[in-house]
C-alpha positions in Angstrom: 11.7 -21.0 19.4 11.1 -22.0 22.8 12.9 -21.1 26.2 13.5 -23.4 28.8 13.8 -22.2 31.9 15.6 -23.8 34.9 15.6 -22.6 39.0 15.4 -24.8 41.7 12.8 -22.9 43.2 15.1 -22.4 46.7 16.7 -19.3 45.0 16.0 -15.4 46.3 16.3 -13.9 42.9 14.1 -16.8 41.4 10.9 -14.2 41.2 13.3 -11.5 39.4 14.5 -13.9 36.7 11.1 -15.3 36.0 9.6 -11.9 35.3 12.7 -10.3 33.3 12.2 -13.5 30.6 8.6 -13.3 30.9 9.5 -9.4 30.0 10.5 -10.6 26.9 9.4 -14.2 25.9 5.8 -14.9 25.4 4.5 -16.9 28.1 3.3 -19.7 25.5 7.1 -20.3 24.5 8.3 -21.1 28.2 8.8 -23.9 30.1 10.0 -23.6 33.4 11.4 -26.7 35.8 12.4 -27.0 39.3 14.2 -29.9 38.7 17.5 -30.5 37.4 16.3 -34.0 36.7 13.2 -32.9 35.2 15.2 -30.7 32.9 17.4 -33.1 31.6 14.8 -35.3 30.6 13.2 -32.1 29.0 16.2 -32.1 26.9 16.6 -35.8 25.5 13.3 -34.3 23.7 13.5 -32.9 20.7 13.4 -28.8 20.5 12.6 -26.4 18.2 15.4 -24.3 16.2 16.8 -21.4 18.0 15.7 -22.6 21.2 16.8 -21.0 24.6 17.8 -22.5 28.2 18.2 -20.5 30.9 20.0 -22.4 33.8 20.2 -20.9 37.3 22.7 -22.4 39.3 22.2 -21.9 42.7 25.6 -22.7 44.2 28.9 -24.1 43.0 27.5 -28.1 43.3 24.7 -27.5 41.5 26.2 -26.0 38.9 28.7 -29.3 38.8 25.7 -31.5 38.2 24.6 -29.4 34.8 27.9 -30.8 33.5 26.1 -33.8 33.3 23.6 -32.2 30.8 26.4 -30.8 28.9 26.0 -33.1 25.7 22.3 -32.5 25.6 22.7 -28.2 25.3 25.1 -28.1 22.1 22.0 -27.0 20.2 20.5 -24.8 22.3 22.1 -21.1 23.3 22.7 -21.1 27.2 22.1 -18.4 29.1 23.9 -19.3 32.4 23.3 -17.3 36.1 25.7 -18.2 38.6 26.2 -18.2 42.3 29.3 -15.8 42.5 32.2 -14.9 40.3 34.9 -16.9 41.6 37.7 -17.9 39.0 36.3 -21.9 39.8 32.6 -21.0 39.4 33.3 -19.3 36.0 36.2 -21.9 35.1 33.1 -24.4 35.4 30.3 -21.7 33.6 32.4 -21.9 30.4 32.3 -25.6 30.2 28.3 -25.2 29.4 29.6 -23.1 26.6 27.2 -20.3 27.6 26.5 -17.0 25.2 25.5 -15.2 28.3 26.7 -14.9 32.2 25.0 -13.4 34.5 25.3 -13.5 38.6 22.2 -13.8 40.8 22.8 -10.5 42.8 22.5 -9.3 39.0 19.7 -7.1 37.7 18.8 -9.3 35.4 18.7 -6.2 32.4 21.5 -6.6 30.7 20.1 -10.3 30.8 16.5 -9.5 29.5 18.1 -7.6 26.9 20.4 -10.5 25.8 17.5 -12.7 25.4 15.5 -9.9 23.7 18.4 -10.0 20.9 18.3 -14.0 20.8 14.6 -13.8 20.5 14.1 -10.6 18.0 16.9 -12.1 16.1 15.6 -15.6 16.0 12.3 -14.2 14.2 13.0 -11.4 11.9 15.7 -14.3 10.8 12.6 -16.6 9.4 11.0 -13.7 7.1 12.4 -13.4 3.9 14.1 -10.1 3.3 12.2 -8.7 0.7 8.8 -9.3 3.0 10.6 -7.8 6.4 9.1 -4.6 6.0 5.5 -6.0 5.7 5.8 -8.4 8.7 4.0 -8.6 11.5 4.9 -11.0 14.8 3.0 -14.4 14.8 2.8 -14.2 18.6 2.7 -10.4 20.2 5.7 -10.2 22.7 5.0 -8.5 26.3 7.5 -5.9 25.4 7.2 -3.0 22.7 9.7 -4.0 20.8 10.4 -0.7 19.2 11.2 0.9 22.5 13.4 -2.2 23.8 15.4 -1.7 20.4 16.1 2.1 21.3 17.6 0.9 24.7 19.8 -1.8 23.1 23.2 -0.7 23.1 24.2 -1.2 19.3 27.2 -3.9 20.6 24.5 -6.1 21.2 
């Protein structure tokens, strides 16, 4: 699993976003671009299964241009942050076929705690069931992931 993160760098809530994945994903597993160009040419590489992208859009152009990349993210869930909630800006979101919106004035929780699911999901997925209660985490996570499952609500 690896995350791939994308901010332009010219964003406010860039800092907050960074630190609620980091929250969650081992440092080791992300790569972060600046670039939409950059990303895209991230993406004609190949990726491992259950792989995450995180796409900051900072305005309504911007997130035009990651149509472009639209072909190259059907393998890879989308986690999408977007400039406002105007009926075009989410009209356009959905295109990307995101499994997660969030808006930059956002938090970022309910985000962290979307890609905490992906992420706990993606692993307990690759032991086998009978060995699940023996496992321990290849890579140790930054969060304790017995208290972050307490604070899930159960829709999640």
């Amino acid at each position: 699993m690896q995350l791939l993160l994308y901010s332009n760098g010219n964003e406010p809530n860039q800092k907050r976003l960074e630190a609620a994945v980091q929250m969650v994903i081992p440092e080791s597993q992300i790569e972060s671009f600046k670039s939409l160009a950059d990303f895209g040419e991230r993406l004609r590489l190949p990726v491992e299964p259950d792989s995450i992208a995180v796409l900051s859009a900072s305005n309504l152009e911007e997130l035009q241009r990651m149509q472009l990349l639209r072909a190259l993210l059907t393998e890879i869930y989308v986690v999408l942050v977007i400039p406002d909630r105007e009926e075009g800006t989410i009209r356009l979101a959905h295109l990307l076929l995101p499994r997660f919106l969030s808006q930059q004035q956002d938090t970022f929780i309910d985000l962290g705690k979307v890609l905490a699911k992906i992420y706990g999901t993606s692993h307990w997925s690759r032991i086998p069931s009978r060995a699940r209660s023996f496992a321990e985490p290849a890579d140790e996570p930054v969060v304790d992931w017995g208290k972050l499952r307490s604070t899930l609500p159960r829709s999640l």
